[in-house]
N, C-alpha and C positions, 0 to 999 in steps of 0.2 A: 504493500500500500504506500502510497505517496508520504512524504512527509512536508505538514504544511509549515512555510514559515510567513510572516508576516515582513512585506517589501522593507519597511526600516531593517529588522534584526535580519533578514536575506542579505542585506549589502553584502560584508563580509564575505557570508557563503560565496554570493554570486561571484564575487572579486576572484575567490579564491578553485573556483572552476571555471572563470574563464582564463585566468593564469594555467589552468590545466591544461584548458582547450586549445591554448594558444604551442604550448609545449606538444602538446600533439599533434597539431597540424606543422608544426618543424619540422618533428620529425617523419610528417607523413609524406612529405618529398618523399621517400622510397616504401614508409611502411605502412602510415596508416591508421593504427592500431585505435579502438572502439573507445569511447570514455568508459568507465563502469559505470559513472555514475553520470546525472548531468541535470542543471534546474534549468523549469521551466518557466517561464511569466505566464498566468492565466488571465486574462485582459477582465472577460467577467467578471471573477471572483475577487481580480485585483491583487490576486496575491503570489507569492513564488513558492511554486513545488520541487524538492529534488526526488528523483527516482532513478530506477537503476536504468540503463541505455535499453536494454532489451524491451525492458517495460514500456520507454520512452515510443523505440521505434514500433512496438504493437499495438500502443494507446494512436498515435499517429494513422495505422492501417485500420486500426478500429473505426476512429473517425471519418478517414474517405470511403470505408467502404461501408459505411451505417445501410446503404438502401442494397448492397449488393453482399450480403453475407456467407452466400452458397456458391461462390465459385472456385473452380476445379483446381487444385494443390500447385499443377504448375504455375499459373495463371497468378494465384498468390505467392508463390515464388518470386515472379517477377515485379509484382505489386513492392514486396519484401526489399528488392534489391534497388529498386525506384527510390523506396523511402528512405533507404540508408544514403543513397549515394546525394541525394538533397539534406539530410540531415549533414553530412558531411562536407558537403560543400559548404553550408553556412557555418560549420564550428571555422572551416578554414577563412571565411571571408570577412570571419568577427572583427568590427572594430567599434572604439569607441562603447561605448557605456546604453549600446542600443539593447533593446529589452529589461530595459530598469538593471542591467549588469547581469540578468541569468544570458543562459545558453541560446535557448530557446523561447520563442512567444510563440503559444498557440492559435493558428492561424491557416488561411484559407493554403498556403503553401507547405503547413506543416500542423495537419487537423490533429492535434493530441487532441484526447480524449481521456479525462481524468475519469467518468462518470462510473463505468461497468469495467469491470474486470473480462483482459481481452482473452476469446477463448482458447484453447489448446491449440488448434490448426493455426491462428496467428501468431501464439506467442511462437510455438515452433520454428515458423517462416522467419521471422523476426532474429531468431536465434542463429541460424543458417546462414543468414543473411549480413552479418554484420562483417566479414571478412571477404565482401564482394561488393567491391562499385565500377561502376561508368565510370570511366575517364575519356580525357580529354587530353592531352600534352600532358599526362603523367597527374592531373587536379581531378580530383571529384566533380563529377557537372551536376548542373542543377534539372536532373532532369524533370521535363514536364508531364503530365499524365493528365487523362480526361476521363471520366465515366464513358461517357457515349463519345464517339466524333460526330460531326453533323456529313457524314455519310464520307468525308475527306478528311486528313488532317490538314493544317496549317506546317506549312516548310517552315526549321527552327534550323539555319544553318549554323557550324560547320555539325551538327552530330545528327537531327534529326529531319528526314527527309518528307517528304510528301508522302501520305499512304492512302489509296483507298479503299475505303472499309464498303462495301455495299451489306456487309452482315449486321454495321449498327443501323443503317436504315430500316424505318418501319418497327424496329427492338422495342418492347415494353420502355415506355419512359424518352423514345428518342424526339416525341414532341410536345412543346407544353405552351402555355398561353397564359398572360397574365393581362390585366386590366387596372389601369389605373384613371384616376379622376383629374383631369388639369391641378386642382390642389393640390395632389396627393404628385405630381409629375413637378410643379414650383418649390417646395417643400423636399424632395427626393436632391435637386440640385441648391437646393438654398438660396432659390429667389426672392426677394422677395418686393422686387418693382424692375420698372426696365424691362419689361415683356413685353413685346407686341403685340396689339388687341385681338390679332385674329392665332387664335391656339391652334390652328392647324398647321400654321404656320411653326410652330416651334421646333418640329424634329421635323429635319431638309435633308435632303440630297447627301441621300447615304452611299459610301463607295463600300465595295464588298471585294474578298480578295476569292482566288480561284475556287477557294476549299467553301466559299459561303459564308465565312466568319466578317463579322463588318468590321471593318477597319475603322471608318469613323463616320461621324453623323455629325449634322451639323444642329445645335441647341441654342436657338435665338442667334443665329450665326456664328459663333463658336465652335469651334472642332472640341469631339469630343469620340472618345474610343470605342469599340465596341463592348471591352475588358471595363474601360469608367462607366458605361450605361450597365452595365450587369451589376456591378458594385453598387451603384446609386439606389438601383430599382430591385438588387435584390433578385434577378432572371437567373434562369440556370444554367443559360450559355452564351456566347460571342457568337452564334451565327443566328442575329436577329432580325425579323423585320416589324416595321413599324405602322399601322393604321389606323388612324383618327376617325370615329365617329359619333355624333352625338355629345359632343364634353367629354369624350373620353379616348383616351390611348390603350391601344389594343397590343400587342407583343407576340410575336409569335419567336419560339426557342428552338431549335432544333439542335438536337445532342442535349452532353449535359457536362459544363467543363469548358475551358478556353480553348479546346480545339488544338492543345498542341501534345506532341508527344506521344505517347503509348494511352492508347483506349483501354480502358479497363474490358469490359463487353466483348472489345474484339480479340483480346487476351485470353479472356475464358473460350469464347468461339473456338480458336486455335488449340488451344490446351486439350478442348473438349473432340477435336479432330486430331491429336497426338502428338501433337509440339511441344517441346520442352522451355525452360523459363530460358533458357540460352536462347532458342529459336525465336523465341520471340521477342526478345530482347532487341536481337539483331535486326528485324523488322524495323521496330521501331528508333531505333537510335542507331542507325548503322555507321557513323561516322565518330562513334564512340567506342573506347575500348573497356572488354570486358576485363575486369583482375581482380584475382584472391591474391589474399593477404596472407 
């Protein structure tokens, strides 16, 4: 179980694992090697937990894969090796006093999950897992992952290529629709004058890249991302489109996830047709290298 500390009396701790984490990432020019232990900022609760890594990176898998629980051992394999090698990328890219001084903040790139205790198939994966990342010119990369892709990914070069998925099309969950009220769209961006009286007018001349993911949209003529509109509004993916009727903003989502990197869904697909976490691995991040520690 986590141990909670309270962010004043955390300093210290935090000081003195990220002086760990720092030493680790030195010496992980050649090796690597896991923290045992490592705290985490919980932004909610506000307060800093330490736990053991294994723990860390299962509560993490716990978290993105809350809607998807039953997928097939390799498929979590490589879920497992995703979230190490992003865990590890950020102990290596720590600087400064970000995360009130822990390790980690719990977060859309890094879903810890304090809540349930993760179950055996995870923690396992997790434990597996901690002496294999992605690399890059010898660094851990931060790689990306998506539940669904919106039927393509999005190119993340030099590691991660274009893929097309046609098996997350049409997938339980690959489309979703949200509505919101002009108020409720002022309020989401923090308007609160300076708008133009005709509201249909407010989301313009959206550009979309190959994969369908929007690149940006324009909001009272202001560029603005596909990745900022899902933040603001809360949507569950970057391949959005947008229809105004009646006072109201309509959404439409396709996938679920920023559309880059390895699909969770198409992970399992493969797994479930005989692929192993290497196979698929390489799929998705081909321009990455795979290495045990």
């Amino acid at each position: 179980m986590p141990k909670k500390v309270t962010i004043a009396s955390g300093i210290a701790l935090a000081a003195l694992t990220a002086l760990i984490a720092v030493l680790v990432c030195v010496r992980g020019k050649t090796e690597y090697e896991p923290p045992r232990r490592v705290s985490v900022y919980l932004p909610e609760e506000h307060e800093i937990v330490t736990v053991g890594y294994t723990e860390f990176l299962a509560g993490c898998m716990s978290g993105a894969l809350s809607t998807m629980p039953d997928i097939a051992d390799e498929a979590l394999a490589a879920v497992a090796v995703v979230m190490n090698s992003r865990a590890m990328n950020e102990l290596a890219a720590k600087t400064g006093f970000r995360n009130l001084g822990a390790d980690f903040a719990a977060s859309a790139d890094l879903p810890y999950s304090a809540e349930a205790t993760p179950d055996e198939r995870i923690l396992s994966a997790a434990r597996s897992a901690e002496r294999t990342l992605l690399t890059y010119d010898g660094e851990p990369i931060n790689a990306h992952f998506c539940l669904i892709s919106a039927g393509k990914t999005d190119e993340q070069p030099p590691v991660s290529p274009s893929v097309s998925l046609p098996c997350d099309i049409g997938c339980s969950g690959f489309e979703s629709r949200a509505v919101y009220t002009t108020e409720d769209v002022r309020r989401a961006f923090h308007k609160s004058g300076g708008l133009t009286a005709d509201c249909s007018q407010w989301l313009s001349d959206p550009v979309y890249a190959e994969s369908g993911t929007l690149l940006y949209i324009l909001f009272n003529g202001e560029r603005v991302t596909g990745a900022e509109l899902k933040r603001a509004l809360g949507l569950r993916s970057t391949a959005i489109t947008v229809e105004y009727t009646e006072d109201k903003f309509s959404f439409t989502c396709l996938g679920y996830g920023e559309n880059k990197g390895m699909s969770v869904n198409a992970a399992d697909f493969m797994a479930r047709q005989g692929s192993t976490a290497e196979e698929i691995l390489a799929v998705f991040y081909s321009g990455a290298e795979l290495k045990k520690y």
